[in-house]
C-alpha positions as CSV (number, residue, x, y, z in Angstrom):
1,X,0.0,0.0,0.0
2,X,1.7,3.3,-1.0
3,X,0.3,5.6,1.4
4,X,0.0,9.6,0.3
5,X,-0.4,12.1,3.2
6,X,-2.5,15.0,3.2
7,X,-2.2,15.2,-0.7
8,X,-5.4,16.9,-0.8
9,X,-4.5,19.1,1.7
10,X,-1.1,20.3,0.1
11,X,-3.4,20.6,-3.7
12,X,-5.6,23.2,-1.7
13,X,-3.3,25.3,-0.5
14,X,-1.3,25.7,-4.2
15,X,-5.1,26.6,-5.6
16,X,-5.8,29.0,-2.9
17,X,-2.4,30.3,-3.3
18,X,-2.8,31.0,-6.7
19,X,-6.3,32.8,-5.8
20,X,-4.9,35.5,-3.5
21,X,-1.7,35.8,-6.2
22,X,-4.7,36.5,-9.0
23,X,-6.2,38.9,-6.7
24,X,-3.4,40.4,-5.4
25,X,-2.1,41.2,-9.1
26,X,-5.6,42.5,-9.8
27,X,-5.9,44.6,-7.1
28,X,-2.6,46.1,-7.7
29,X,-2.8,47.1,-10.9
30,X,-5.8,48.8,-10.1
31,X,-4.2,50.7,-8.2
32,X,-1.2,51.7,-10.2
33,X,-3.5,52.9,-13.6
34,X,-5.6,54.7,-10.9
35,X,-2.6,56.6,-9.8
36,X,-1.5,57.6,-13.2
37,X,-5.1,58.3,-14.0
38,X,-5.1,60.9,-11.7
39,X,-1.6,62.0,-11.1
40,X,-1.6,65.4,-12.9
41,X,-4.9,66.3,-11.1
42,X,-3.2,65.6,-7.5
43,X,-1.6,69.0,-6.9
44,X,-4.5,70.8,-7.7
45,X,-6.5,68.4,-4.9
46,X,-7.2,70.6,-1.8
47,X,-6.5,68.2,1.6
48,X,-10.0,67.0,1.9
49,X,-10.0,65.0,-1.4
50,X,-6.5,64.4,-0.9
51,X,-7.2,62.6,2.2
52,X,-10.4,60.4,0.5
53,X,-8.1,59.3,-2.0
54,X,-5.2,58.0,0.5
55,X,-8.0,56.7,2.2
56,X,-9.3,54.2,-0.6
57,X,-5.2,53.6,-1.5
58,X,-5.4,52.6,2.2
59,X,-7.9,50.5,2.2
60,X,-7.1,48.6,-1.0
61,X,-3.1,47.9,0.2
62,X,-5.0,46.4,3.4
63,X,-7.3,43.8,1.5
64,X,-3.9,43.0,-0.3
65,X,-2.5,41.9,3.3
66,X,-5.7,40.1,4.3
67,X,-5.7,38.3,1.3
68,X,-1.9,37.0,1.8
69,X,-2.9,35.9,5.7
70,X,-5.7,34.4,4.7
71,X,-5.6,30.4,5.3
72,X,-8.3,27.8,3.1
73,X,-11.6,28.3,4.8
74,X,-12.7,26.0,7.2
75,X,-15.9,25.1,5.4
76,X,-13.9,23.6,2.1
77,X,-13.2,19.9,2.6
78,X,-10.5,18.8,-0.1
79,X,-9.9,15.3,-1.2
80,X,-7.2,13.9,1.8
81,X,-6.5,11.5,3.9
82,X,-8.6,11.9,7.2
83,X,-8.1,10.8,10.2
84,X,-10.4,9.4,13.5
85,X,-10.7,11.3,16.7
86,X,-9.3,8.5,19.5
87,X,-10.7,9.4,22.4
88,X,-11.9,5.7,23.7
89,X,-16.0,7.4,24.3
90,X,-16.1,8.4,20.7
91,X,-13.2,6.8,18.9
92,X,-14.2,5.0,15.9
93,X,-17.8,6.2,15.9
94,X,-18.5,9.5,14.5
95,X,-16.0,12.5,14.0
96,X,-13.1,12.5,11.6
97,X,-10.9,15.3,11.7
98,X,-8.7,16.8,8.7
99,X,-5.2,17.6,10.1
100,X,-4.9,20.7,12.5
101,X,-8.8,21.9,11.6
102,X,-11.9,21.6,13.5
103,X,-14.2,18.4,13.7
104,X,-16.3,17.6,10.7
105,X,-19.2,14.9,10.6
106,X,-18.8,12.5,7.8
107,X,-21.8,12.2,6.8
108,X,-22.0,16.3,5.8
109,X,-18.3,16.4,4.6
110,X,-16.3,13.6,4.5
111,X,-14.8,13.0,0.3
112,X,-13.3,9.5,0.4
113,X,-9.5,9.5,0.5
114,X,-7.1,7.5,-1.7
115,X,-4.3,5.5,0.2
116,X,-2.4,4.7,-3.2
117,X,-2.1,5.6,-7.3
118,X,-3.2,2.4,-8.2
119,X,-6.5,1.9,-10.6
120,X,-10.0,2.7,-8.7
121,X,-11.1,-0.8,-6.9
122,X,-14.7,-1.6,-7.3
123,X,-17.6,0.1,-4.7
124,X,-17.9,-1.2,-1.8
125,X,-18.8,-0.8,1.4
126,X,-18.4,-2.7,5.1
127,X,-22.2,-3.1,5.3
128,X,-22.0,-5.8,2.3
129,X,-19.0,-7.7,3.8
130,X,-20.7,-10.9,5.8
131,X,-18.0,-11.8,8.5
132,X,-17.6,-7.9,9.0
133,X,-20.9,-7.4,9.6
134,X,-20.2,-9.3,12.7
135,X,-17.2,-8.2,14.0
136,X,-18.0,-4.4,13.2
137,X,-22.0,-4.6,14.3
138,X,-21.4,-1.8,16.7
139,X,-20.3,0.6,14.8
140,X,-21.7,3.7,13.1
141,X,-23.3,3.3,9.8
142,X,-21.7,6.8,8.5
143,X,-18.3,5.4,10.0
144,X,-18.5,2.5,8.2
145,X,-19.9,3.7,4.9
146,X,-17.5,6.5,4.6
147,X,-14.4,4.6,5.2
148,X,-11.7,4.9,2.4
149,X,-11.9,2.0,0.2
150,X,-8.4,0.7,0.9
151,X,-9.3,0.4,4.4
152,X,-12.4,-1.6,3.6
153,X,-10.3,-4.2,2.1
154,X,-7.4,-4.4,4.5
155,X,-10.1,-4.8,6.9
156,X,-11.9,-7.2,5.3
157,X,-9.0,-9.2,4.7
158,X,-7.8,-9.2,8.2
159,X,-11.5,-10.3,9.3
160,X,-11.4,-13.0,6.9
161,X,-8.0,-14.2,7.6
162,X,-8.9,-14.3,11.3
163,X,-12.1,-16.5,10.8
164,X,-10.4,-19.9,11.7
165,X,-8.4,-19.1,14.0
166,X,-9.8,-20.2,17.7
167,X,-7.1,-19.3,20.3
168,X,-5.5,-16.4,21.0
169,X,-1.7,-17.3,20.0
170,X,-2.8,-18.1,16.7
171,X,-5.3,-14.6,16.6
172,X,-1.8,-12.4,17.8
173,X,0.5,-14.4,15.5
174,X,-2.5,-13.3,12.5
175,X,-2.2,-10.1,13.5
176,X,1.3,-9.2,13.2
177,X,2.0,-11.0,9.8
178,X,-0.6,-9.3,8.7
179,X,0.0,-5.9,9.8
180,X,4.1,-6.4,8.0
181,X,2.6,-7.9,4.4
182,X,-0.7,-5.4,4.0
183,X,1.0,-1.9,5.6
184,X,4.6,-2.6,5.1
185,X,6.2,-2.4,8.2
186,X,9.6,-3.2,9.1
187,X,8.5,-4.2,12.8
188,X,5.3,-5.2,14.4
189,X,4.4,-6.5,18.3
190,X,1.3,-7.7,20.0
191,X,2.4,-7.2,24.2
192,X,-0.1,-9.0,26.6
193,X,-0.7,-8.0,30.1
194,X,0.3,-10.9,32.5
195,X,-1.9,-12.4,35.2
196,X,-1.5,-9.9,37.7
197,X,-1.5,-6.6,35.2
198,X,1.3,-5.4,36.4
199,X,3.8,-6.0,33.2
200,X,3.4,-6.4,29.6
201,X,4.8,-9.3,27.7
202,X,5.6,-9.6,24.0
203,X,3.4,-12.5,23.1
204,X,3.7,-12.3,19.3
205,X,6.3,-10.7,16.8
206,X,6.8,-10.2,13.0
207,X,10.7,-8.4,11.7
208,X,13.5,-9.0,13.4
209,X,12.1,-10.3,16.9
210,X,11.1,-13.3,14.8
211,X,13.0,-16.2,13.4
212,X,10.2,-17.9,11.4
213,X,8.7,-19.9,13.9
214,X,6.4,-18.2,15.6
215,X,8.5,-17.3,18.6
216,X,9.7,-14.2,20.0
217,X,13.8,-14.3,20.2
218,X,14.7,-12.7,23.2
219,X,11.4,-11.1,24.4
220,X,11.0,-8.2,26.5
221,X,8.5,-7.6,29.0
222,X,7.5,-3.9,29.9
223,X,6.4,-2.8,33.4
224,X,2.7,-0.8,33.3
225,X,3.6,2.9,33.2
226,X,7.1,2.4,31.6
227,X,8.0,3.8,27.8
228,X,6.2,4.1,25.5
229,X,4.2,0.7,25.2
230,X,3.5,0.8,29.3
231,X,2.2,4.6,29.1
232,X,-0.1,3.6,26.5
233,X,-1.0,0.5,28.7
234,X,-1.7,3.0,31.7
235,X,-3.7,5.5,29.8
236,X,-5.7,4.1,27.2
237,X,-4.8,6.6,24.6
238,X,-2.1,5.8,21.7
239,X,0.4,7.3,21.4
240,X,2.8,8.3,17.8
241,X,6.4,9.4,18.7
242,X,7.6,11.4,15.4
243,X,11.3,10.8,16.8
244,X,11.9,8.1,19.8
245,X,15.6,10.0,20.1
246,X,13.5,13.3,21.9
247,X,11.3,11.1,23.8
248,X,13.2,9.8,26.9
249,X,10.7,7.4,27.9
250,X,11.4,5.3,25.0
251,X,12.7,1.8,25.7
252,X,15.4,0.2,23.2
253,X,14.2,-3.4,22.1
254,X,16.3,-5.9,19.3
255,X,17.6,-2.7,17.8
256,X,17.3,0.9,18.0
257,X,14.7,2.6,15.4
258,X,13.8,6.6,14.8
259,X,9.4,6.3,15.6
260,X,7.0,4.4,16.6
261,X,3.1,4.0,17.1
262,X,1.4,2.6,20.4
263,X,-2.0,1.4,20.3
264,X,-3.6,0.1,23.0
265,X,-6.3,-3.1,22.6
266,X,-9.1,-3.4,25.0
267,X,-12.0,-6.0,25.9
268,X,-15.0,-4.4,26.8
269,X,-13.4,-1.1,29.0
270,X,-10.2,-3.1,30.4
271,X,-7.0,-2.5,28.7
272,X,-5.8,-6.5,28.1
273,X,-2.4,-5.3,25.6
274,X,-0.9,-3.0,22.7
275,X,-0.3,-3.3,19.2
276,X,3.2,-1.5,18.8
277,X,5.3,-1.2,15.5
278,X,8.6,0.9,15.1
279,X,10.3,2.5,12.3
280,X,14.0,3.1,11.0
281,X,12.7,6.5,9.6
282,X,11.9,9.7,11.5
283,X,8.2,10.6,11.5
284,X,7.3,7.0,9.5
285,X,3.7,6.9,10.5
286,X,0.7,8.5,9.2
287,X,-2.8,9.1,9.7
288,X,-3.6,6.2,7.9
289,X,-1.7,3.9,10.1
290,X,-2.8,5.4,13.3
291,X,-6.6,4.9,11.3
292,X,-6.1,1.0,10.6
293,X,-4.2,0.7,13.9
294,X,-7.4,1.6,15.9
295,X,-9.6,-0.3,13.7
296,X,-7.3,-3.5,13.8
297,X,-7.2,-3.6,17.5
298,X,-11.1,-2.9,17.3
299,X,-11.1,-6.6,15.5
300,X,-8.4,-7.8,17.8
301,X,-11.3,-7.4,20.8
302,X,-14.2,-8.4,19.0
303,X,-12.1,-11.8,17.8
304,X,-10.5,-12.2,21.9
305,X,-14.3,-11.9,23.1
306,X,-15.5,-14.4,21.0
307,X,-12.6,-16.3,21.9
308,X,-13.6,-16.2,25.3
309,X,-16.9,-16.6,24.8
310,X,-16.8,-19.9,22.8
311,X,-18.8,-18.4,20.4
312,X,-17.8,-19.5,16.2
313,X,-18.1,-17.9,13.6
314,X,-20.2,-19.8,11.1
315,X,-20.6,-20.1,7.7
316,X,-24.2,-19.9,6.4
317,X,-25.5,-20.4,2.6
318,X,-26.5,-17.0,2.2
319,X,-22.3,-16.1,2.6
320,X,-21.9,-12.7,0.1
321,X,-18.9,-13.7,-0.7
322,X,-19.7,-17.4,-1.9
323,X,-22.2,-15.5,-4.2
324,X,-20.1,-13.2,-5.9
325,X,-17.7,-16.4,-6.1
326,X,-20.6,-17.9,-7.8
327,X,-21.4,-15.0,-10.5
328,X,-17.9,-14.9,-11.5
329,X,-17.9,-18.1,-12.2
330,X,-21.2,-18.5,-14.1
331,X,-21.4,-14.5,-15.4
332,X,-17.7,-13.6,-16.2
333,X,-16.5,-17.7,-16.8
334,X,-13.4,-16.5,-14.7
335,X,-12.9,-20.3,-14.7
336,X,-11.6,-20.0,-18.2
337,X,-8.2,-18.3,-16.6
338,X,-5.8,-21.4,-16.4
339,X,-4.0,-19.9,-14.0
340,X,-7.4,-18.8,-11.6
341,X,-5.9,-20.3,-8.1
342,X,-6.8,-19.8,-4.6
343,X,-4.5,-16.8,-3.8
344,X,-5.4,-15.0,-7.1
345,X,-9.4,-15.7,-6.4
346,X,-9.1,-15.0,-2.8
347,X,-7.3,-11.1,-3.8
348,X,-10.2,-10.4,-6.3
349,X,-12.4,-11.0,-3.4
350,X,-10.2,-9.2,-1.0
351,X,-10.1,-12.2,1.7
352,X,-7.7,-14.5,3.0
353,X,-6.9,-17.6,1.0
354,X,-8.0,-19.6,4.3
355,X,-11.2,-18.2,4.8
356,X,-11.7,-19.1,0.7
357,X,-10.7,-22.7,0.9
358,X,-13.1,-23.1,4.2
359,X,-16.2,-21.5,2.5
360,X,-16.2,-23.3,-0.5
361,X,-15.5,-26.8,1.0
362,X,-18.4,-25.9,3.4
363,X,-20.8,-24.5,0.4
364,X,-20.1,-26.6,-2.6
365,X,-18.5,-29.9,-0.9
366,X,-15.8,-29.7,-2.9
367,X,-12.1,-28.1,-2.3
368,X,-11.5,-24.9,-4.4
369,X,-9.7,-26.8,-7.6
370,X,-12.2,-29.7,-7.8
371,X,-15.1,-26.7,-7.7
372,X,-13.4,-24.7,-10.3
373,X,-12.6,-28.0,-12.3
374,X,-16.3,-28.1,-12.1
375,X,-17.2,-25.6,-13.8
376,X,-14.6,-25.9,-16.4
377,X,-15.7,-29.5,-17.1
378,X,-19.6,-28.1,-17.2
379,X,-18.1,-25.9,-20.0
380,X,-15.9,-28.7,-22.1
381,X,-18.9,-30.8,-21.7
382,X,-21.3,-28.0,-23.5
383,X,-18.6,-27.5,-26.0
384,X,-18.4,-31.7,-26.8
385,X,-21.6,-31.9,-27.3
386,X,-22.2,-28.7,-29.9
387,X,-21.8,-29.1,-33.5
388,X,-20.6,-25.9,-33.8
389,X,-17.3,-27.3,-32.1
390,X,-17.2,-30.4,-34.2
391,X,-13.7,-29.7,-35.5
392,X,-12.1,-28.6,-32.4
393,X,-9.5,-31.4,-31.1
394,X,-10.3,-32.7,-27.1
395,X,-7.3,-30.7,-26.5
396,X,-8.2,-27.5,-27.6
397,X,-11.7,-27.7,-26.2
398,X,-9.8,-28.2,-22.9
399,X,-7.6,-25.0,-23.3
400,X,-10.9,-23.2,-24.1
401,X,-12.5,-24.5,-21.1
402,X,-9.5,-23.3,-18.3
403,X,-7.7,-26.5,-18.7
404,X,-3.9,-26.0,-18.9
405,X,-2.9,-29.4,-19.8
406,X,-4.3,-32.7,-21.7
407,X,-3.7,-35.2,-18.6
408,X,-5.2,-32.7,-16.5
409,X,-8.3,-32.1,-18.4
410,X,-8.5,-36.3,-18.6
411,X,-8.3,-36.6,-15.6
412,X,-10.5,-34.2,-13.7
413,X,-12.9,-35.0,-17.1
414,X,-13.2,-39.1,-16.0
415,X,-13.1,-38.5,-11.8
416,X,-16.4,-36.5,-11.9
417,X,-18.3,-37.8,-15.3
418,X,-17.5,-41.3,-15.1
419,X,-16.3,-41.9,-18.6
420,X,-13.1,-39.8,-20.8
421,X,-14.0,-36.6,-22.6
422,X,-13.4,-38.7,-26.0
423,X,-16.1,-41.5,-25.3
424,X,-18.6,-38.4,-23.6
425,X,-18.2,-37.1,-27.3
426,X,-18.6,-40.3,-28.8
427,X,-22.4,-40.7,-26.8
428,X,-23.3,-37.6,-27.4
């Protein structure tokens, strides 16, 4: 994800500024022909008229400086990033806020903000998403609806990916490598609070604290109220250090690193841990990552509470995205792709791979290459049987059909019709 800051915001000011630069000209000139104008007649003016025209010089050289102080009004919203309001009584609810300007409600102002230059993804919004419907029933419809995009789908994917998972390692561990591949991190740790509260342990890791096995090397554990991590644990409220070197409450873990962002994860009202990442660069995180921070730690609790709870997730028949799985298949043939796989199928629907594999063996009884094979042999089968195809080869029917090889097509042909593509053609 290539994350732009406040590019809106910086397009704004260079049209505003080129506003008061038009009007300043104007004004000046103006000025100067009114001048000449009237130059010959100003030694005949007696004081009185004198005066009135200073005056109106005067006036006019002062709505030059108002216009050069004048900042973008307050009322124009411009297309940038915007971030939430974190206050835990409001946060994630209702008020965005554009950088260093008063509160706005979405649903009046809010312009949906690009994350990256990549091509426009396809409209949609959490409300249609079935497993985030779930974990995100709580929240405010405008919240929700308004979201950037780019969030809806990192979201979405995290939700998904988190689906199977049914203890709390495997959740943290989720988290982490997630939080490195879809934001691009270089460092990323989930700290739990231990029995008593009192210190914070680093339960999961993804960058250098890892070695590949899900196991911390050499973890840490942080006493409530120390650095960074424990302040955040002791207040509630994250915390984004621009540049650990001026904050002396920062504490140096595997290696020393120039920011960081501290968010804090809760169940119900009671603090339980904090998703921390830092940074090699100076002032390395944005709105946007203090927006999906919050939002991933949201999902964090909800995933921990059901955890808790013993309450699954379940997969019904009405799943949304088992039926826009099925009308790319049967509408747009996407079967036809020889190269269609679980990964590539699971990023057109913006979910985990997992989370894929689980709903169609649950929906269709099949796993996901014997369902596509399905519909691929559904197709060959059509095609065998049409005149209009009588002088293709088996081969090249297969190809047509999303097959990439002969033995393939044989194969997959005979397992679920009973008899080779050659004799089918022979029957029929």
């Amino acid at each position: 994800m290539d994350i732009k800051k406040n590019s809106g915001n910086k397009k704004a000011a260079k049209t505003i500024r080129m506003l008061k630069e038009v009007c300043i000209t104007f004004v000046m000139i103006t000025i100067i022909l009114f001048i000449l104008k009237h130059l010959s007649s100003l030694a005949l003016m007696n004081k009185e008229d004198l005066g009135s025209y200073l005056y109106y010089i005067l006036i006019a050289i002062v709505f030059c400086f108002l216009l050069v102080s004048i900042e973008k009004p307050d009322h124009i919203v411009f297309d940038g990033f915007f971030h939430v309001s974190f206050d835990r009584n409001i946060a994630l609810k209702e008020t965005f806020r554009t950088p260093g300007k008063a509160a706005r409600r979405i649903s009046k102002t809010k312009k949906r903000a690009q994350f990256n230059k990549e091509k426009p993804l396809e409209n949609k919004n959490l409300t249609s998403i079935a497993y985030l419907d779930e974990i995100f029933a709580d929240f405010d419809d405008n919240f929700l609806q308004n979201a950037p995009i780019q969030t809806i789908s990192i979201l979405s994917y995290f939700a998904t990916s988190l689906f199977e998972k049914n203890n709390v390692d495997e959740v943290l561990w989720d988290i982490v490598e997630n939080c490195i591949s879809h934001l691009y991190l270089e460092d990323c740790v989930v700290y739990m609070f231990d029995k008593e509260k009192q210190y914070l342990i680093q339960k999961a890791s993804f960058g250098d604290k890892n070695n590949g096995e899900k196991k911390v090397v050499s973890p840490i554990k942080i006493k409530k109220g120390e650095g960074i991590v424990g302040s955040v644990a002791k207040s509630g409220k994250y915390q984004c250090i621009k540049d650990v070197t001026k904050n002396p409450a920062y504490i140096l873990d595997d290696a020393p690193r120039m920011s960081e962002l501290s968010v804090p994860i809760f169940i119900e009202d009671n603090i339980v841990g904090v998703l921390d990442s830092e940074h090699s660069e100076k002032d390395f995180f944005t709105n946007d990552h203090i927006f999906l921070f919050h939002l991933i730690a949201k999902l964090t609790e909800k995933k921990l509470k059901q955890i808790c709870s013993n309450v699954s997730s379940h997969i019904n028949n009405d799943n949304k995205y088992f039926k826009e799985l099925d009308f790319l298949m049967q509408e747009a043939k996407i079967y036809r792709d020889p190269y269609l796989g679980l990964d590539s199928m699971a990023k057109k629907l913006k979910i985990s791979g997992n989370y894929l594999s689980q709903l169609v063996n649950k929906l269709s009884g099949h796993n996901f290459t014997d369902y596509v094979n399905g519909y691929r042999i559904e197709d060959a089968k059509s095609k065998l049987r049409n005149p209009k195809f009588i002088n293709y080869t088996i081969i090249s029917i297969a190809l047509e059909s999303g097959f990439n090889s002969k033995s393939t097509f044989y194969s997959a042909f005979k397992k679920r019709i009973g008899v080779s593509p050659k004799e089918y053609r022979k029957t029929s």
